[in-house]
N, CA and C atoms as an extended XYZ file, in Angstrom:
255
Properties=species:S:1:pos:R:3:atomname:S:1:resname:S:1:resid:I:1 pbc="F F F"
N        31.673      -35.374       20.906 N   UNK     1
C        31.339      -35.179       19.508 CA  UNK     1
C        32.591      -35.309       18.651 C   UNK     1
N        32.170      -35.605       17.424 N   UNK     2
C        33.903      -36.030       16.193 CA  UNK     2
C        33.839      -34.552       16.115 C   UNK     2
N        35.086      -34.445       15.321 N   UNK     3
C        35.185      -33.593       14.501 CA  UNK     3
C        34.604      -33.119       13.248 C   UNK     3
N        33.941      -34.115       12.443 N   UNK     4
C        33.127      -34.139       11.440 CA  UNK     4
C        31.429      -33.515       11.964 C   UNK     4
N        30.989      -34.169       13.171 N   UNK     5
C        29.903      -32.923       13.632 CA  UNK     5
C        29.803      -31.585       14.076 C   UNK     5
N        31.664      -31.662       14.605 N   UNK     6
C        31.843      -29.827       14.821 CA  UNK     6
C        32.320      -29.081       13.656 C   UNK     6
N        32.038      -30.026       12.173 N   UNK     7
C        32.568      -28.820       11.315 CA  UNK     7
C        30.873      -28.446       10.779 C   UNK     7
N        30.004      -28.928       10.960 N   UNK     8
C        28.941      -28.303       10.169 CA  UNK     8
C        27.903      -28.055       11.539 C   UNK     8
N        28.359      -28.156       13.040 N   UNK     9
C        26.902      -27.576       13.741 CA  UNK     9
C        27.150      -26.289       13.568 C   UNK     9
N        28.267      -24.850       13.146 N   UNK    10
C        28.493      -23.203       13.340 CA  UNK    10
C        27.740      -23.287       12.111 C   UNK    10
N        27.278      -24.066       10.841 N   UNK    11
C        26.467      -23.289       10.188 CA  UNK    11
C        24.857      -23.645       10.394 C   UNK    11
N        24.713      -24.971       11.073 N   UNK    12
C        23.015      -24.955       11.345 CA  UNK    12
C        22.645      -24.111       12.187 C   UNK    12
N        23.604      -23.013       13.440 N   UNK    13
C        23.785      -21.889       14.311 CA  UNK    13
C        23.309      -20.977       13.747 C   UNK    13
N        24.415      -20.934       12.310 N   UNK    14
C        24.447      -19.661       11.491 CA  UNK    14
C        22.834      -19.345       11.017 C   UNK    14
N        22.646      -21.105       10.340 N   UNK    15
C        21.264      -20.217        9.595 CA  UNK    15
C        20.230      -20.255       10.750 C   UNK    15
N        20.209      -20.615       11.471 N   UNK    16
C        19.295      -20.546       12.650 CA  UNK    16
C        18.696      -19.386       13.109 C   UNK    16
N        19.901      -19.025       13.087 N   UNK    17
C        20.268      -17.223       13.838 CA  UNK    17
C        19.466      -16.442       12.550 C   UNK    17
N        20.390      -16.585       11.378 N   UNK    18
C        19.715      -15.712       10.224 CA  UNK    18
C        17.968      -15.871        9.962 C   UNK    18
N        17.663      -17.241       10.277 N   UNK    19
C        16.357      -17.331       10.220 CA  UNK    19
C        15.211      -16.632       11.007 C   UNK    19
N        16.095      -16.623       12.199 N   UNK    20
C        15.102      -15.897       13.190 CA  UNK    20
C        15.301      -14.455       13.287 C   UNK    20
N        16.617      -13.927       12.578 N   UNK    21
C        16.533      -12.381       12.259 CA  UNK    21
C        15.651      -11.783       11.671 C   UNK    21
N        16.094      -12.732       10.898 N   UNK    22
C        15.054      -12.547        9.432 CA  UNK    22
C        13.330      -12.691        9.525 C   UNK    22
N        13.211      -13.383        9.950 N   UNK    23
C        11.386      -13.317       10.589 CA  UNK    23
C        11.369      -12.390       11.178 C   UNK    23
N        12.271      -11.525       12.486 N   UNK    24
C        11.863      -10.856       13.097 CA  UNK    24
C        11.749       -9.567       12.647 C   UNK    24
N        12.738       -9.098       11.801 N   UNK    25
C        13.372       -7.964       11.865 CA  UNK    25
C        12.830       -7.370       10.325 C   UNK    25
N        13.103       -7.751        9.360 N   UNK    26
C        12.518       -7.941        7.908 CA  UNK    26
C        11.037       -7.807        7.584 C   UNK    26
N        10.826       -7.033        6.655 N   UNK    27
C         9.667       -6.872        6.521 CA  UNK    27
C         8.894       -8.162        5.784 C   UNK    27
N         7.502       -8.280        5.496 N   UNK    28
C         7.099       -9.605        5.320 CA  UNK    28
C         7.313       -9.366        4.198 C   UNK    28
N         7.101       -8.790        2.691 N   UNK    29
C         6.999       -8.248        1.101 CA  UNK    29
C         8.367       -9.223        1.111 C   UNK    29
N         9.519       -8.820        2.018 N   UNK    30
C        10.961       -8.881        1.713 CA  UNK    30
C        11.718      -10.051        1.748 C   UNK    30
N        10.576      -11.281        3.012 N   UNK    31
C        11.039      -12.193        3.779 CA  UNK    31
C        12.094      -13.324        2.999 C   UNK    31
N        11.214      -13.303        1.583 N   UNK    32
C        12.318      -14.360        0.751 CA  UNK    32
C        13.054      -14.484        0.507 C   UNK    32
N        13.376      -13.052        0.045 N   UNK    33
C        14.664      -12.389       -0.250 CA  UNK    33
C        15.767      -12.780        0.404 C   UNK    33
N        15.306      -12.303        1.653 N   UNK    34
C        16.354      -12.135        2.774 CA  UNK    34
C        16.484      -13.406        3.382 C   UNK    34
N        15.968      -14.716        2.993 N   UNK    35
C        16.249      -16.603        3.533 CA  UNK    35
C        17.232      -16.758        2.494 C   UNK    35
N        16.661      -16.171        1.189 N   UNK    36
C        18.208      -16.940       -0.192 CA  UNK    36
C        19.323      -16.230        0.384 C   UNK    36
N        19.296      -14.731        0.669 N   UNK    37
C        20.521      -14.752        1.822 CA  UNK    37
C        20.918      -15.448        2.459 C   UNK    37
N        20.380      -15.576        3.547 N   UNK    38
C        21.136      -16.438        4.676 CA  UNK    38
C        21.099      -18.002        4.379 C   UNK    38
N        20.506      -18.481        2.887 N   UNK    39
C        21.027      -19.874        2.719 CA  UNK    39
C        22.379      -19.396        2.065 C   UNK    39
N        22.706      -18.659        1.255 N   UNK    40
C        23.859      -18.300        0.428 CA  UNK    40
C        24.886      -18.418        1.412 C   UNK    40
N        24.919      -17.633        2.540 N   UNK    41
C        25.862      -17.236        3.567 CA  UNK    41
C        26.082      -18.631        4.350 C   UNK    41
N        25.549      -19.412        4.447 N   UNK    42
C        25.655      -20.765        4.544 CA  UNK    42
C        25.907      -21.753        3.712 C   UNK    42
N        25.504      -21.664        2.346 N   UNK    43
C        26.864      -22.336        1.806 CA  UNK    43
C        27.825      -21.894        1.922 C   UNK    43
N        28.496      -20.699        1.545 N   UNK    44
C        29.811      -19.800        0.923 CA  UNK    44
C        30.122      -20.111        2.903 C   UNK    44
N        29.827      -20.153        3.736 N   UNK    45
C        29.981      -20.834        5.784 CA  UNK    45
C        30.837      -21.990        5.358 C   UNK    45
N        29.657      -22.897        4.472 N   UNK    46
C        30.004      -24.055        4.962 CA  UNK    46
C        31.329      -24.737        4.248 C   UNK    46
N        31.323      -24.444        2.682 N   UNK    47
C        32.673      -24.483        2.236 CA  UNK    47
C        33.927      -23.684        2.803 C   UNK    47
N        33.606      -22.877        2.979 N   UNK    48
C        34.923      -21.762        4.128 CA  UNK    48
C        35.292      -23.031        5.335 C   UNK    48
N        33.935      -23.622        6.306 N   UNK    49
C        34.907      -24.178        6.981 CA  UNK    49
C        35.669      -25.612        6.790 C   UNK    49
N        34.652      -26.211        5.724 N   UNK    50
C        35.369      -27.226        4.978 CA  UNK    50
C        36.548      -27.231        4.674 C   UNK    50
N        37.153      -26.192        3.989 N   UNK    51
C        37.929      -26.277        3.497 CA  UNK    51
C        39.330      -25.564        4.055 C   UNK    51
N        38.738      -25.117        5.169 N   UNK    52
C        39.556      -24.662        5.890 CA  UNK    52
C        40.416      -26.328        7.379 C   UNK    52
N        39.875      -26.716        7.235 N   UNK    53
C        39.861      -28.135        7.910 CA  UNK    53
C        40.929      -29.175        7.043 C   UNK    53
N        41.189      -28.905        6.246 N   UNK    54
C        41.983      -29.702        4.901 CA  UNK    54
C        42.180      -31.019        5.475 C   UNK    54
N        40.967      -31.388        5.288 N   UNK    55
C        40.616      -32.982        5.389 CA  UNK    55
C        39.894      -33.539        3.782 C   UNK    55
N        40.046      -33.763        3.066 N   UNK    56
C        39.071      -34.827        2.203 CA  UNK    56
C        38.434      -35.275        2.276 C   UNK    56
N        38.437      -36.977        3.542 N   UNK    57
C        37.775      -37.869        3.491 CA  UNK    57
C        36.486      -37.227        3.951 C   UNK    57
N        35.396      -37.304        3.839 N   UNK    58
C        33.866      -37.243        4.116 CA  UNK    58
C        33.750      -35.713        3.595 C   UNK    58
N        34.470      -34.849        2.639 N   UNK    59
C        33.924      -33.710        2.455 CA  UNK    59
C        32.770      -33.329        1.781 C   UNK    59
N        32.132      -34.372        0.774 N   UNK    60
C        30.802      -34.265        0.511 CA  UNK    60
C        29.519      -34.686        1.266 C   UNK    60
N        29.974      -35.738        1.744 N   UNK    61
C        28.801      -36.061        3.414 CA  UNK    61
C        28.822      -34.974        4.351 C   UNK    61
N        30.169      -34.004        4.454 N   UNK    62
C        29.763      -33.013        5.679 CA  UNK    62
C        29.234      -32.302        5.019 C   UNK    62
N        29.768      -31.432        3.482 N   UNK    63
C        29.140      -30.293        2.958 CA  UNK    63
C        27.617      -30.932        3.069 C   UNK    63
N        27.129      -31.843        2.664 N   UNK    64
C        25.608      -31.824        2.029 CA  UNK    64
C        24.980      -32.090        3.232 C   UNK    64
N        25.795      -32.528        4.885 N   UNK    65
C        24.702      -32.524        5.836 CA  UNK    65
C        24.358      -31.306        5.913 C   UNK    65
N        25.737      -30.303        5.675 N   UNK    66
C        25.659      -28.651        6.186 CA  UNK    66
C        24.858      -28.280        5.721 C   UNK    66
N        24.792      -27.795        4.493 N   UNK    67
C        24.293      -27.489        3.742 CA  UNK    67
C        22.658      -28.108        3.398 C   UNK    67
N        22.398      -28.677        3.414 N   UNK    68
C        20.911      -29.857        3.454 CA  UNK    68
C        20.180      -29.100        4.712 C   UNK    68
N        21.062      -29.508        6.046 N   UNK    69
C        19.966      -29.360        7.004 CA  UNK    69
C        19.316      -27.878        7.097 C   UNK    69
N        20.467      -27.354        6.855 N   UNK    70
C        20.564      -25.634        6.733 CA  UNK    70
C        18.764      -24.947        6.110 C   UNK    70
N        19.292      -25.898        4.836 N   UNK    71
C        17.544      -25.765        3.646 CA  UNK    71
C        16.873      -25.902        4.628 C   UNK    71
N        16.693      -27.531        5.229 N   UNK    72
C        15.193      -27.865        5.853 CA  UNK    72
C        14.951      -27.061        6.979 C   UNK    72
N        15.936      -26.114        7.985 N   UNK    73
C        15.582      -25.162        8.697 CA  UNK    73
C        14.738      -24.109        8.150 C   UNK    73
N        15.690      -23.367        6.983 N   UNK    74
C        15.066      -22.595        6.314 CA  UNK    74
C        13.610      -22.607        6.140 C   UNK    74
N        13.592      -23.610        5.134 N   UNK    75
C        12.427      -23.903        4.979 CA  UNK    75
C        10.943      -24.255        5.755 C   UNK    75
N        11.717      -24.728        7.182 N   UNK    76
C        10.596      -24.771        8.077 CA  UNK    76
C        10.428      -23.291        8.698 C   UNK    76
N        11.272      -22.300        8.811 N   UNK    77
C        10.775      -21.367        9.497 CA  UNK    77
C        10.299      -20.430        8.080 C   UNK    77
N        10.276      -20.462        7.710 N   UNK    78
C         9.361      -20.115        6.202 CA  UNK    78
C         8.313      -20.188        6.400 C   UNK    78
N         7.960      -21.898        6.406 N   UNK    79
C         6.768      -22.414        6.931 CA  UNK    79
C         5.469      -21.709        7.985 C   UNK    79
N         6.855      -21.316        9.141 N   UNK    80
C         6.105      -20.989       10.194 CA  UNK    80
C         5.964      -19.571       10.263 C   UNK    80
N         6.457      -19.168        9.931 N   UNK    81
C         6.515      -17.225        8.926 CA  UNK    81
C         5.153      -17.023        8.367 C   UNK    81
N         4.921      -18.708        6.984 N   UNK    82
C         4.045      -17.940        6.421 CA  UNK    82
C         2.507      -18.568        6.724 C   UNK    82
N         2.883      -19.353        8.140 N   UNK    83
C         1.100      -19.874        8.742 CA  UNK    83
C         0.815      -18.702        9.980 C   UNK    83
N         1.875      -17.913       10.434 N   UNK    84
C         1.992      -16.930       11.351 CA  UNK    84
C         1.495      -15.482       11.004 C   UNK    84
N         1.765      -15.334        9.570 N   UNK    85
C         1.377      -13.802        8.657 CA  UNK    85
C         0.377      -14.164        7.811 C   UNK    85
């Protein structure tokens, strides 16, 4: 793998993880709440490791894969949250 795929797979991890906390653990009233969390914590992830990398070239292609795929996780376990409850 480049380096450019190991700077954004620790946050599709991150929200992964938060997603499935969050279904599990969270009450349902609360569930939304607590996804704009863990998308937040995944941007404010994904620029931390961006920019911690002090590279330039491709920093808006990595932020917006990070960040992008992050949503469509989100959003699918949302999905499956709210055909499940």
């Amino acid at each position: 793998m480049s380096w450019q795929v190991l700077s954004v797979v620790p946050v599709w991890v991150l929200s992964l993880a938060g997603a499935l906390v969050v279904a599990f653990v969270s009450p349902r009233q609360d569930y939304l709440e607590w996804i704009a969390v863990v998308l937040a914590a995944a941007v404010i992830a994904t620029f931390a490791i961006q920019l911690a990398m002090q590279r330039s070239e491709g920093f808006v292609v990595r932020a917006m894969a990070s960040v992008g795929i992050s949503a469509l996780m989100l959003a699918a376990a949302s999905a499956v949250v709210a055909l499940a409850g």
